[in-house]
Each structure stands twice: as structure tokens, then as C-alpha cells.
N, C-alpha and C positions, 0 to 999 in steps of 0.2 A: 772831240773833233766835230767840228758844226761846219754846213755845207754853205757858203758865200760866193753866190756868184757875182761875177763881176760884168756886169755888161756889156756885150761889145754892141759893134756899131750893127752891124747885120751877122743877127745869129742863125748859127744853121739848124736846119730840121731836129737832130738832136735834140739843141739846147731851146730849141721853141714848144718841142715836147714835153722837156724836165719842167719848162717854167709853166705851161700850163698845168701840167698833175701839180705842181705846188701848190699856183694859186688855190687849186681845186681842195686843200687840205693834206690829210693823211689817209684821207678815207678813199681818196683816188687810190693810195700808194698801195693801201691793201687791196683794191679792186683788183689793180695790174698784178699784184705778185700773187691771187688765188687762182686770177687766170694763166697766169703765166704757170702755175703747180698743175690747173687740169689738163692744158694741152700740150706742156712738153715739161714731165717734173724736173729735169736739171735746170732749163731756162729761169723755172722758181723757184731754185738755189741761186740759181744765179743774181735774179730782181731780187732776193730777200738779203743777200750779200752786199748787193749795190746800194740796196737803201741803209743797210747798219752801218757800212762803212762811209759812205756819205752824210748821216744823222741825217738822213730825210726829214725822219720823226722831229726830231730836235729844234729844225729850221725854225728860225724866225715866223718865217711866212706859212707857215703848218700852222704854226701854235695862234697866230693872230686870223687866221681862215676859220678854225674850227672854234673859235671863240675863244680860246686860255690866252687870256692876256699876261698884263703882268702882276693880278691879282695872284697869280700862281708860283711856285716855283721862289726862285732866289728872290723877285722882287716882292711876292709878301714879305720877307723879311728885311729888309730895306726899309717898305713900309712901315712896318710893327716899331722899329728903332726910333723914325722920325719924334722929335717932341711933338705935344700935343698943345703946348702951348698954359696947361694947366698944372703948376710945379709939384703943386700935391703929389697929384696922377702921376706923373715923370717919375718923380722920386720913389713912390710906389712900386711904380715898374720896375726900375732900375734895382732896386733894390730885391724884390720878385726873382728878376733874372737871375741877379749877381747869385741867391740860394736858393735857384733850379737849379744853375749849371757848376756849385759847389755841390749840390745831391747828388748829382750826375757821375763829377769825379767820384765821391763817395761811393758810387753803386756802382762803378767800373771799377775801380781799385777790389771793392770789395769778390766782384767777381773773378778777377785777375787770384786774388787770394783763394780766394774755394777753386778754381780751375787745378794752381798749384798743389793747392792741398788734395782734391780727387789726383791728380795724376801720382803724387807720391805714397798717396797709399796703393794707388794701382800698381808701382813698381815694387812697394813692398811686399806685395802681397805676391809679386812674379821672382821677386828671391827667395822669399819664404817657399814657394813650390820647386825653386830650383833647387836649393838647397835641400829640401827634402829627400827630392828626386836624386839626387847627388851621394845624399847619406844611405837610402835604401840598397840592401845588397842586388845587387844583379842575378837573376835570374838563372839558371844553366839547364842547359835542356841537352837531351841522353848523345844529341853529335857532339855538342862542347865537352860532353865527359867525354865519351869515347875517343877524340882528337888527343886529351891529353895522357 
């Protein structure tokens, strides 16, 4: 959830505030929500609330204030994909990618598989002790004689 405002014609005090701490970055957002923790700590749960549920952080206009363009994030990879115009290279890539992301599933699978295998020796090893537990006689102490 990313926070998009929509401009109105004449915005009020509020929204003249949010849009200022934006422009200003993220580094405002944390100025307001440290002060808002010294001088009344619920108020900064409160600002700390409002900015996660909002994606302050997230905004467009944070990220392009504080300088991460779209060198960063989803549009490096966007970027990376583009041809380069040199087929060699492209096909290199491409081909690169296609067995990174074949090693990938290999080394997920692979750890899906040893996941499975520790947990079933972990239950093996919890019936082997129940079962033991099970087999060993129980114990009688002098009230259990004397009851019977």
C-alpha cells in the first residue's frame, strides 16, 4: 500500500503539512515521529503507525527527495532486462539468467528437501522416545502399593 495523494483545489492545514514533511524526504518523517516518542510516547506510536500504514517511507516523493531514484528497487531490474543492443552480450545474459535462476530452483528444492528430511528425523526420533517411554514399566511408590 503506497500513499497517493490527490490534490485538491485548496488543501487544508493537515494536508499542507503531510505535503510538506514529504517534500522534505523521510528524514523529516523520522524527525516528527522521535519527537513525537520524547514528548508524549503514545503520540509516537501513533506517528509511527500513521507513517507504516500510509508507506510514507515508500512514497514516490521520499524516494525521489532523498535521492533513490529508480536506479533502485524494481526499476534496476527493468533496467538489467533492457537489450543492450550488442547480441553477443544479450544472449550471454540471457542465457546467464535463464542458469542463475535454474540454480535457484535447484537450491530451493534442494532445501525444501533437507527441511523435510530434518523434520522427519525429528519425529522419528519423538516416537522412538515415546515409544520407549511407553514400553518402560511404571514406576510404584509405597501409597500406589498401599492403595491396592
Amino acid at each position: 500500500m503506497t500513499y497517493t495523494a490527490a490534490a485538491p483545489d485548496n488543501p487544508g492545514t493537515i494536508t499542507r503539512t503531510l505535503n510538506w514533511l514529504d517534500d522534505r524526504g523521510p528524514m523529516s518523517w523520522i524527525v516528527v515521529m522521535i519527537g513525537s516518542f520524547i514528548f508524549a510516547g503514545p503520540l509516537g506510536l501513533l506517528v509511527l503507525g500513521f507513517i507504516l500504514m500510509t508507506g510514507r517511507f515508500r512514497s514516490a516523493r521520499c524516494r525521489t527527495r532523498a535521492g533513490f531514484g529508480p536506479r533502485f528497487g524494481r526499476g534496476y531490474a527493468f533496467h538489467a532486462m533492457r537489450p543492450t543492443g550488442n547480441a553477443a552480450f544479450d544472449a550471454y545474459r540471457s542465457d546467464m539468467l535463464a542458469r542463475l535462476e535454474r540454480e535457484q530452483e535447484e537450491f530451493e528444492s534442494f532445501l525444501i528437501r533437507l527441511r523435510e528430511a530434518r523434520d522427519k528425523a525429528e519425529f522419528d526420533q519423538y516416537m522412538e522416545e515415546r515409544a520407549r517411554a511407553a514400553a518402560a514399566p511404571v514406576p510404584t511408590t509405597d501409597a500406589d502399593a498401599r492403595k491396592a
